[in-house]
C-alpha positions in Angstrom: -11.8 -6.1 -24.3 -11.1 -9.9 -23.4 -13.0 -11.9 -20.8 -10.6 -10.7 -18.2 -11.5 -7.0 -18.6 -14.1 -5.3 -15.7 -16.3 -4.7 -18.7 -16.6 -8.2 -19.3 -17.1 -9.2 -15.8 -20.1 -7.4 -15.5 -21.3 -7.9 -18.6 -21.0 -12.0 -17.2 -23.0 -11.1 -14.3 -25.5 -8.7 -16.6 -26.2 -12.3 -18.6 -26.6 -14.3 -15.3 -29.5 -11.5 -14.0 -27.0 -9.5 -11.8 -27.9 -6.5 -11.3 -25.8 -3.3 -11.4 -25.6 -3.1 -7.5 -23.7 -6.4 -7.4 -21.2 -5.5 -10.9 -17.5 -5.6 -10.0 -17.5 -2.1 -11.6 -19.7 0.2 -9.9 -17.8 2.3 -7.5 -18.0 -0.4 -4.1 -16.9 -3.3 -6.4 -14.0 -1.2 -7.5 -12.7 -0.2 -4.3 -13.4 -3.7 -2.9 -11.0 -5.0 -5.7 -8.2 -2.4 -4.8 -8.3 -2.8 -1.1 -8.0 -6.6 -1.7 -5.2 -5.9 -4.4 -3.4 -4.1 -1.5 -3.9 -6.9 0.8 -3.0 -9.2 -1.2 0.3 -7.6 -2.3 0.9 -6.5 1.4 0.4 -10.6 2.7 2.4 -11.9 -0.3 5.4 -9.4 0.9 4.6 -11.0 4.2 4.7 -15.1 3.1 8.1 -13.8 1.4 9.2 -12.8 4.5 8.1 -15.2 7.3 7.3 -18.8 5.5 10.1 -17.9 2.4 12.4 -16.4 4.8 13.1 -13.3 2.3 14.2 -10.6 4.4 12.9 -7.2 3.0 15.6 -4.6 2.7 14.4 -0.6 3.6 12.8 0.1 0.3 10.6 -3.1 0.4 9.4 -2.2 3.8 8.8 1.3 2.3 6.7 0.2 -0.3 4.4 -1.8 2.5 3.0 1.1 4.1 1.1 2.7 1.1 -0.5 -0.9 0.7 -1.5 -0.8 4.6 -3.1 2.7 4.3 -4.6 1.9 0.8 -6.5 -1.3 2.7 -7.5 0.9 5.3 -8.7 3.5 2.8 -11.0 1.2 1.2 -12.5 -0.2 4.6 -13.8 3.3 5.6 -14.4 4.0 1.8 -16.7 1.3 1.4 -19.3 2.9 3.9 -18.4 6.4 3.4 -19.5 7.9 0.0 -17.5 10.9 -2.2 -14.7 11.3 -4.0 -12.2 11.9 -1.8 -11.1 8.5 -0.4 -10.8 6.7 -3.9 -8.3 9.3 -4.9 -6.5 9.1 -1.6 -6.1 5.3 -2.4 -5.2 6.2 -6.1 -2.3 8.2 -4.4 -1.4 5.3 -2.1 -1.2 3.0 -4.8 0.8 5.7 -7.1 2.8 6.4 -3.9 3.8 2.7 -3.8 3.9 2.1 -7.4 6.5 5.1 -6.9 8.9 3.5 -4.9 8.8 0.3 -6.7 10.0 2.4 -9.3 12.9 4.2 -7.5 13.9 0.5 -6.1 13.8 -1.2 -9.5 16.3 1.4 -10.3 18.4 0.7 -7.8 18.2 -2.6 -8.3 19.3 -2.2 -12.1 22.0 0.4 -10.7 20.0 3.1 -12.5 21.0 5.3 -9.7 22.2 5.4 -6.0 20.2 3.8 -3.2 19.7 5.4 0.2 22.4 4.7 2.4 20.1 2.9 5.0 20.4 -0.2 2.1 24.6 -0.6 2.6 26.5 -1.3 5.6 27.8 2.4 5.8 30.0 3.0 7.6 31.0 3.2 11.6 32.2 6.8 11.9 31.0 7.7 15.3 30.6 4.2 16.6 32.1 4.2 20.6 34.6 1.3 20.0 33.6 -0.2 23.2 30.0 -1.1 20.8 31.7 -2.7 18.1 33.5 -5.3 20.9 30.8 -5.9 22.8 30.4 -10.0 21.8 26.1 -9.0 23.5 25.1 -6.8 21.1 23.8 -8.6 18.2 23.9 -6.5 14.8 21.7 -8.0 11.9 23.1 -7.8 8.2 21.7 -5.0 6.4 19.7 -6.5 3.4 20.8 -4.5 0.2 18.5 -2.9 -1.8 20.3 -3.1 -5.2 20.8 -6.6 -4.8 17.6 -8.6 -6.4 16.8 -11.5 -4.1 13.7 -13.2 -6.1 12.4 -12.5 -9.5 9.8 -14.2 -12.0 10.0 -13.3 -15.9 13.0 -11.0 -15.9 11.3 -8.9 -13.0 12.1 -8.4 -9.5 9.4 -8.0 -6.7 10.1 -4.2 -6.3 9.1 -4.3 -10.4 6.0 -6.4 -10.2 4.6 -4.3 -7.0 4.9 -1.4 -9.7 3.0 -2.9 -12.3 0.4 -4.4 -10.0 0.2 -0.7 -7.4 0.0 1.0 -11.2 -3.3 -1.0 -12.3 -4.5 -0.5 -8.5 -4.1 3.6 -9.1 -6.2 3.1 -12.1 -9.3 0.9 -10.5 -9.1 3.5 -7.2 -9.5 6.2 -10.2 -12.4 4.2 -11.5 -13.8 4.1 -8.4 -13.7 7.8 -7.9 -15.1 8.4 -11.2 -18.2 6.3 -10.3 -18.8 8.2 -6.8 
């Protein structure tokens, strides 16, 4: 593998007399990787959204929460030892990773998106609402509409790539537990 690979990294730190309990690949390195991964994704959402001024549509704040309960995962993971909590952040991250699929597709209009991600309509909407100049109604942000993308791919794309390799270092980590 090339000297990006986890192999490589702890070979590097093998050569500078690391020892194994410091390697970025034994099971607390891994996890501390993902969790950081997580957070990382979850601030960058975050910078989008409050210094870029990106607002997130309903499938972007979806794909949030698995990120949120995968850093929290590897917080308790990193003092609690088993199996368990590595694959339940391998499931966050495929949870997320999920999602960013089903909102690529709606992005490419591979499919429908939920109706929470359109203006809908106002069937059942006391007219008296609609006229009243004090209620203040925020646009709904569309979800197939791609507002920022780098290389061909939107956000909702490059969380699924990046929550993808996440699944794969929790799964690491749970092997190593």
């Amino acid at each position: 593998m090339g000297w990006l690979s986890l192999q490589g990294l702890a070979a590097y730190g093998h050569r500078k007399g690391t020892d194994e309990a410091n390697s970025v690949t034994t099971r607390k390195g891994l996890i501390s990787i993902a969790t950081a991964g997580s957070a990382l994704l979850l601030l960058g959402a975050l910078a989008f959204q409050y210094l870029g001024g990106l607002a997130p549509c309903h499938l972007c704040i979806l794909q949030r929460w698995p990120h949120l309960a995968a850093v929290l995962i590897g917080l308790v993971a990193l003092m609690v030892p088993g199996r368990l909590l590595p694959l339940f952040g391998a499931a966050a991250a495929l949870i997320t990773a999920g999602i960013g699929l089903y909102h690529t597709g709606v992005e490419r209009l591979w499919w429908q998106g939920p109706t929470s991600c359109s203006a809908g309509s106002i069937a059942g909407i006391d007219m008296k609402d609609l006229l009243d100049p004090t209620i203040v109604v925020a646009p709904v942000v569309r979800c197939d509409q791609v507002a920022w993308e780098m290389l061909g791919l939107s956000m909702a794309s490059w969380n699924m790539l990046a929550s993808l390799v996440l699944a794969v270092i929790w799964l690491m980590a749970a092997r190593r537990s």
